[in-house]
PLY file of the C-alpha trace (Angstrom):
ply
format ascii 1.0
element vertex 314
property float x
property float y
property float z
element edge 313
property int vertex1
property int vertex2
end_header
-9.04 11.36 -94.95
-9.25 9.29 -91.75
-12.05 6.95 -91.53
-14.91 7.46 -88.36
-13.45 3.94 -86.66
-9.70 4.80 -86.91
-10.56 8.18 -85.31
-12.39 7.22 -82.35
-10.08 3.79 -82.00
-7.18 6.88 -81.69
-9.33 8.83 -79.37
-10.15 6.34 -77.14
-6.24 4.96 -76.61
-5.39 8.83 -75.60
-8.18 9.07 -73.11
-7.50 5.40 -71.67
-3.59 6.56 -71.06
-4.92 10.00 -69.77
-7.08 8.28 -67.54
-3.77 5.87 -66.62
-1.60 8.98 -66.09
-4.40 10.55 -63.53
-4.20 7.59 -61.58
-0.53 7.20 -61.63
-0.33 10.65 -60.24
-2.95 10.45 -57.88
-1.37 7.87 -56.44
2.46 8.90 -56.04
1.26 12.13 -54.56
-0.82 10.39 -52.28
1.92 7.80 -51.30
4.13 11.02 -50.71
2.41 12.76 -48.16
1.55 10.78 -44.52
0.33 11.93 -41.33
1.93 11.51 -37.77
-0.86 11.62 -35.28
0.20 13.16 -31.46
1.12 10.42 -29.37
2.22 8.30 -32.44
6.26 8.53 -34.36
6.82 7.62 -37.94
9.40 5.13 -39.13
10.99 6.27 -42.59
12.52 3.20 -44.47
14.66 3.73 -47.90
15.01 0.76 -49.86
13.96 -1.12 -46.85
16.93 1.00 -44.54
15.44 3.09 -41.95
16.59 6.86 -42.41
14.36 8.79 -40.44
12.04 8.85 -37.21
9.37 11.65 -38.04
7.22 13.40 -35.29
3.66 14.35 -35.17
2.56 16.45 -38.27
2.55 16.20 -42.21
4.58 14.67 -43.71
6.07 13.98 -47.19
8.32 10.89 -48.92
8.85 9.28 -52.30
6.75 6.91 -53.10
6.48 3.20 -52.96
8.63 1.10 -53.30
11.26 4.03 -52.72
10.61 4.83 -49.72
7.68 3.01 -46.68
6.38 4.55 -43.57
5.36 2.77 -40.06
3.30 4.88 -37.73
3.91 3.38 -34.18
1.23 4.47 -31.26
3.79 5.28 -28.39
1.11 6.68 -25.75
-1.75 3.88 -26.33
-1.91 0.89 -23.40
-2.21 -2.57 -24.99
-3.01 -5.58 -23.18
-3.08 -8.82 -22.64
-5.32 -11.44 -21.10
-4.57 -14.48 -19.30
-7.03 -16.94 -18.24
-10.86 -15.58 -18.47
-12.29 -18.98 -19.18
-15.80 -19.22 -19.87
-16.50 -22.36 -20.19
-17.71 -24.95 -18.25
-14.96 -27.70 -18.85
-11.83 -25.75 -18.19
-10.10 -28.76 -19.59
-11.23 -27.92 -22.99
-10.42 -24.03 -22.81
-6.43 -23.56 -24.04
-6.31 -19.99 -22.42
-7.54 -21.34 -19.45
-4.60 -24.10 -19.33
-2.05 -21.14 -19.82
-3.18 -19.85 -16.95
-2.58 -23.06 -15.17
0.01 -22.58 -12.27
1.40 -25.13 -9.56
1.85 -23.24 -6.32
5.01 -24.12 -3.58
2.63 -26.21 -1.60
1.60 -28.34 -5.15
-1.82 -26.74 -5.37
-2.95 -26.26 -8.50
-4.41 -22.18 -9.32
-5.99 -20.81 -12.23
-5.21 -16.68 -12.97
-7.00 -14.51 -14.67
-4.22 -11.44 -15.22
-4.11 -8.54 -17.05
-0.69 -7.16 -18.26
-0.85 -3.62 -19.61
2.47 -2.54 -22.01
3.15 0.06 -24.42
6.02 0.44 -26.73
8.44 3.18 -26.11
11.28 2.26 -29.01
9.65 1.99 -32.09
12.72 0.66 -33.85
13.37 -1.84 -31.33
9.84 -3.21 -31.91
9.89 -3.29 -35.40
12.69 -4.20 -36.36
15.20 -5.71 -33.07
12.56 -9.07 -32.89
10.69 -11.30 -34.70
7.18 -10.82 -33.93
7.68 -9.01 -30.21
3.84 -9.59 -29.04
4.61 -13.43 -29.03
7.60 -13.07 -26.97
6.13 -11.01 -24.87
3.36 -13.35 -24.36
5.53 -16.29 -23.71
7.39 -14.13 -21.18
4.04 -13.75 -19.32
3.05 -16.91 -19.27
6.60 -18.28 -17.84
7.06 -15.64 -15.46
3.35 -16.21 -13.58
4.30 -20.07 -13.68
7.89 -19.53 -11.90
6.81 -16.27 -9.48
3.36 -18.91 -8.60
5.68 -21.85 -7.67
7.32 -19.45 -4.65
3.75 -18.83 -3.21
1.40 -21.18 -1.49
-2.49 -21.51 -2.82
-3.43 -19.45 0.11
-1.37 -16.47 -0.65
-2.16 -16.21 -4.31
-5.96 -16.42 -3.35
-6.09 -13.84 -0.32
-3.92 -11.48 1.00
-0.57 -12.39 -1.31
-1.77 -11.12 -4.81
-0.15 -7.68 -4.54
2.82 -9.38 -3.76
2.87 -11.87 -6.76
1.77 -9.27 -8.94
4.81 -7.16 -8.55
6.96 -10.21 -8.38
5.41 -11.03 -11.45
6.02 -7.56 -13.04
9.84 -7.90 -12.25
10.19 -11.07 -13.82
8.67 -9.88 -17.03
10.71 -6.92 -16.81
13.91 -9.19 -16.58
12.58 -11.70 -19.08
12.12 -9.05 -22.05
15.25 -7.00 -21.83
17.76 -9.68 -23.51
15.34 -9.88 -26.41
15.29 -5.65 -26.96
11.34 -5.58 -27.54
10.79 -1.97 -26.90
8.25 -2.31 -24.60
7.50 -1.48 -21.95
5.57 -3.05 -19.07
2.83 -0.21 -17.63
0.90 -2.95 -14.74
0.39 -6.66 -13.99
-3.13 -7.14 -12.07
-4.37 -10.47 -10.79
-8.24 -9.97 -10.79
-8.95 -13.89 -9.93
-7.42 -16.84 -8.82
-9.25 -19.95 -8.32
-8.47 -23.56 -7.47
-10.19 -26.64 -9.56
-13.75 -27.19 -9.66
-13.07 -30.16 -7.73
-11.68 -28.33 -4.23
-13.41 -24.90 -5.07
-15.80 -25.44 -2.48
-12.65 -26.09 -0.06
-10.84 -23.21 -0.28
-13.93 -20.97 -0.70
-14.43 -22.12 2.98
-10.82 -21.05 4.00
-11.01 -17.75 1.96
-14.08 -16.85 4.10
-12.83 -17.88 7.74
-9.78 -15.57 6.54
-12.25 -12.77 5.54
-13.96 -13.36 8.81
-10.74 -13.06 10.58
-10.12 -9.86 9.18
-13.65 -8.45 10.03
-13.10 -9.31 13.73
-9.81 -7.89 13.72
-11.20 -4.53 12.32
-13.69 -4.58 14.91
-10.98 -5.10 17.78
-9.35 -2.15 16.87
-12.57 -0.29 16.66
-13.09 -1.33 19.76
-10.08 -0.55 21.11
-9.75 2.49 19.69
-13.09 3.55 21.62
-12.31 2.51 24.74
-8.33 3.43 24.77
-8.77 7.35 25.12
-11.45 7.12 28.37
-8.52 4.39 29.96
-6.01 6.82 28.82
-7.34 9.58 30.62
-8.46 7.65 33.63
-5.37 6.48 33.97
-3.67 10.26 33.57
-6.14 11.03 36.39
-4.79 7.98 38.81
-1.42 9.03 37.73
-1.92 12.82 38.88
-4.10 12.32 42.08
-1.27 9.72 43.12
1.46 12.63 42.84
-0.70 15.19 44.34
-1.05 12.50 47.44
2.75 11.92 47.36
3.75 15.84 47.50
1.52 16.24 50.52
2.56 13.42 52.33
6.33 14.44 51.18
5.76 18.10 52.80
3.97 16.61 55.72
6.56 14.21 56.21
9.16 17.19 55.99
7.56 19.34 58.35
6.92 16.75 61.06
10.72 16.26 60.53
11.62 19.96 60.94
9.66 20.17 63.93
11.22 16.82 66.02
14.94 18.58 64.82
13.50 21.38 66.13
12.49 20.07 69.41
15.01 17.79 69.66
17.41 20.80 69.68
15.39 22.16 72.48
15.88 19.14 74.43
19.29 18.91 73.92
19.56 22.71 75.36
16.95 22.01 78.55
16.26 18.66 79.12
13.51 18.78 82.39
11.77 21.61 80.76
11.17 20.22 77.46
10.02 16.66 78.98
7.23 18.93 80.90
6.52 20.88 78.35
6.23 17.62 76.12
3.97 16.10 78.62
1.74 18.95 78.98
1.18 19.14 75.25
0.48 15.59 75.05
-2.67 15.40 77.80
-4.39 18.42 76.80
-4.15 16.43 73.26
-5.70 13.09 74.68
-7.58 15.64 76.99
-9.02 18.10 74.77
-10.87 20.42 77.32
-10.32 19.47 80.31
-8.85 21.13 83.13
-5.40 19.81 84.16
-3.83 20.67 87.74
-0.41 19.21 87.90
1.47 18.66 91.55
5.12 18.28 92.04
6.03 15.74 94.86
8.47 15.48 97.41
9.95 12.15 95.40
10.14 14.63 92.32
7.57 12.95 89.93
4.77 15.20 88.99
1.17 13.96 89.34
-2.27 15.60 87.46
-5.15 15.25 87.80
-7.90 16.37 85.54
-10.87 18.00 86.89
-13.61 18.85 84.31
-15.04 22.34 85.08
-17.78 22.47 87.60
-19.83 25.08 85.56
-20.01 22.39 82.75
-21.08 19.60 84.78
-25.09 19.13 84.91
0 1
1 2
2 3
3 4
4 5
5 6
6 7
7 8
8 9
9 10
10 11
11 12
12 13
13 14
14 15
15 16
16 17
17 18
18 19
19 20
20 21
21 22
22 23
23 24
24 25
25 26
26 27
27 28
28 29
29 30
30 31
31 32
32 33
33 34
34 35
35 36
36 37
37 38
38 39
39 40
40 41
41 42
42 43
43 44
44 45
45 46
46 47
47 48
48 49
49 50
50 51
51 52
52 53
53 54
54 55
55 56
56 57
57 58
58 59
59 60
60 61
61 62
62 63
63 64
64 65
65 66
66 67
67 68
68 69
69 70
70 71
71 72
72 73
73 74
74 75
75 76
76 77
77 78
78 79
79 80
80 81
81 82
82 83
83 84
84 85
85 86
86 87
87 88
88 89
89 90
90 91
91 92
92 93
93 94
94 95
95 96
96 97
97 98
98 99
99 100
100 101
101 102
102 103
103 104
104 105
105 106
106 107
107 108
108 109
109 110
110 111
111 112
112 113
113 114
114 115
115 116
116 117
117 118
118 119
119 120
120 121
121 122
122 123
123 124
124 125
125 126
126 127
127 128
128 129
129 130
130 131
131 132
132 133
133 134
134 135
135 136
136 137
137 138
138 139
139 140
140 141
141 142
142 143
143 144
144 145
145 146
146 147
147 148
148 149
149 150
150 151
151 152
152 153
153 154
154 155
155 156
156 157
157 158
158 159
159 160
160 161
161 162
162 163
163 164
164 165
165 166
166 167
167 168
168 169
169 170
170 171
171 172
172 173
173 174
174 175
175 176
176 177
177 178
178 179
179 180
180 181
181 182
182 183
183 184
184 185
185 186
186 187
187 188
188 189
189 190
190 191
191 192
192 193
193 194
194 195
195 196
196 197
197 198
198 199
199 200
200 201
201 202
202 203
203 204
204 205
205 206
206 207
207 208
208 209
209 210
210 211
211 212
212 213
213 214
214 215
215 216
216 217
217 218
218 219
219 220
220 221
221 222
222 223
223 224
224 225
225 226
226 227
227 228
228 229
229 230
230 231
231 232
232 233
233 234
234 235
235 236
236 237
237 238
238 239
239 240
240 241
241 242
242 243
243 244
244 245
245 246
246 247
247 248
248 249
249 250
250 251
251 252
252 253
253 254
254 255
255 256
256 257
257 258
258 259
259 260
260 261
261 262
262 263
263 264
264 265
265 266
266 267
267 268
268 269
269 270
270 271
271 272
272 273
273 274
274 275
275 276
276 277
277 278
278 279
279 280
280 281
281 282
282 283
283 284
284 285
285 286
286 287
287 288
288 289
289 290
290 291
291 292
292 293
293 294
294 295
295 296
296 297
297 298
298 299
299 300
300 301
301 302
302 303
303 304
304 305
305 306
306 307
307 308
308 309
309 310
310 311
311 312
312 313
């Protein structure tokens, strides 16, 4: 018969690998089953060898070390900051220094940029590059330095930023594709650009005689754009009363012509007759009202003489 000790010593070992078996099963099954959230894919690896790319849903592998899942985000936007510096002494602030650029002109500028990315090849990420937010970092970095050396201080500060910001963009674009990140690049945006503390003041001055410039402007074209319909139709009024003055003088100018051809051909048929009649015509026009007695003479001339009427006369 077994002694107490030996009994519970035997007891306890078969609980303790009980226990050990629980956990060893607990744990496979939950190392076999994974989740793929929407937006996200799952990269199977056997024995280190990728073998599958699972979509959104349950899932279920053999456990560790047989088989290891990565569950990439493929819809998030990540970013990345450049520049921001807080601190008083930019000198002392490394981000701040990345951010340094030297513009065509040799100005100096300090960016603060925001490039958004997401990664659209899983595989490539993973697995095509050594540690792909690094290089895409560095990419950054050179591509503001080279696309700020084509623009002058002025530009990047003012009116030029949505410029370098798409030149910036492509040459981020270009810069990644030999290394097969599997990114991609969503938006570059420049939200400040600032010389050094030294000539701040400076160009502060220029960048508000620009935005100055541009307020007048606006107003000029407000201005114009008030007074240019009332000259429009004044001028459509001119325009109108001119022809209307042109198409009577034109008909006048026709009908006094049809009439001379007219008399003209009435001369031509009776010369003495027309002369009289022309004359006649032409003193009761300078003589409106009066009466005219006309007198032939012996030396065939014709006289008249214009005698108001007596009833008239006071």
């Amino acid at each position: 018969m077994r002694k107490f000790p030996e009994i519970f010593k035997t007891f306890s070992y078969t609980k303790l690998l009980a226990i050990l078996l629980i956990i060893m099963i607990t744990f496979f099954v939950f190392s076999s089953i994974y989740t793929v959230k929407e937006g996200e894919l799952g990269i199977l690896r056997t024995f280190g060898k990728v073998t599958d790319v699972t979509k959104p849903g349950f899932h279920l592998k053999f456990p560790y070390p047989v088989q290891e899942i990565d569950v990439i985000n493929t819809s998030r936007s990540n970013s990345i900051e450049i520049g921001f510096n807080n601190t008083k002494s930019p000198k002392l602030n490394s981000q701040n220094i990345e951010s340094q650029a030297i513009t065509s002109d040799d100005g100096i500028v300090w960016v603060d940029m925001i490039v958004e990315w997401k990664i659209n090849d899983p595989y490539a990420y993973l697995f095509k590059a050594k540690d792909p937010d690094a290089i895409l970092k560095n990419s950054i970095l050179s591509s503001l330095k080279s696309i700020a050396g084509k623009f002058t201080i002025d530009s990047i500060m003012t009116d030029g930023k949505i410029a370098i910001q798409n030149n910036i963009k492509l040459e981020i674009e270009k810069s990644i594709i030999s290394y097969n990140l599997g990114i991609e690049i969503l938006n570059v945006t420049i939200l400040d650009a600032k010389p050094p503390e030294e000539i701040k003041s400076a160009f502060e001055a220029v960048a508000d005689a620009s935005e100055q410039k541009n307020t007048l402007i606006n107003k000029a074209e407000e201005y114009r754009n008030q007074k240019l319909p009332a000259a429009e139709g004044e001028a459509d009024k001119i325009i109108k009363e001119a022809e209307a003055y042109h198409e009577e003088r034109m008909n006048k100018a026709k009908a006094e012509v049809a009439a001379f051809n007219s008399l003209y051909k009435e001369y031509k048929m009776s010369k003495e007759v027309t002369k009289s009649r022309m004359l006649i015509e032409t003193l009761e026009e300078i003589l409106p009202g009066a009466n005219i007695y006309i007198m032939d003479t012996k030396e065939g001339t014709l006289n008249y003489l214009p005698i108001k009427d007596i009833k008239g006369e006071n």
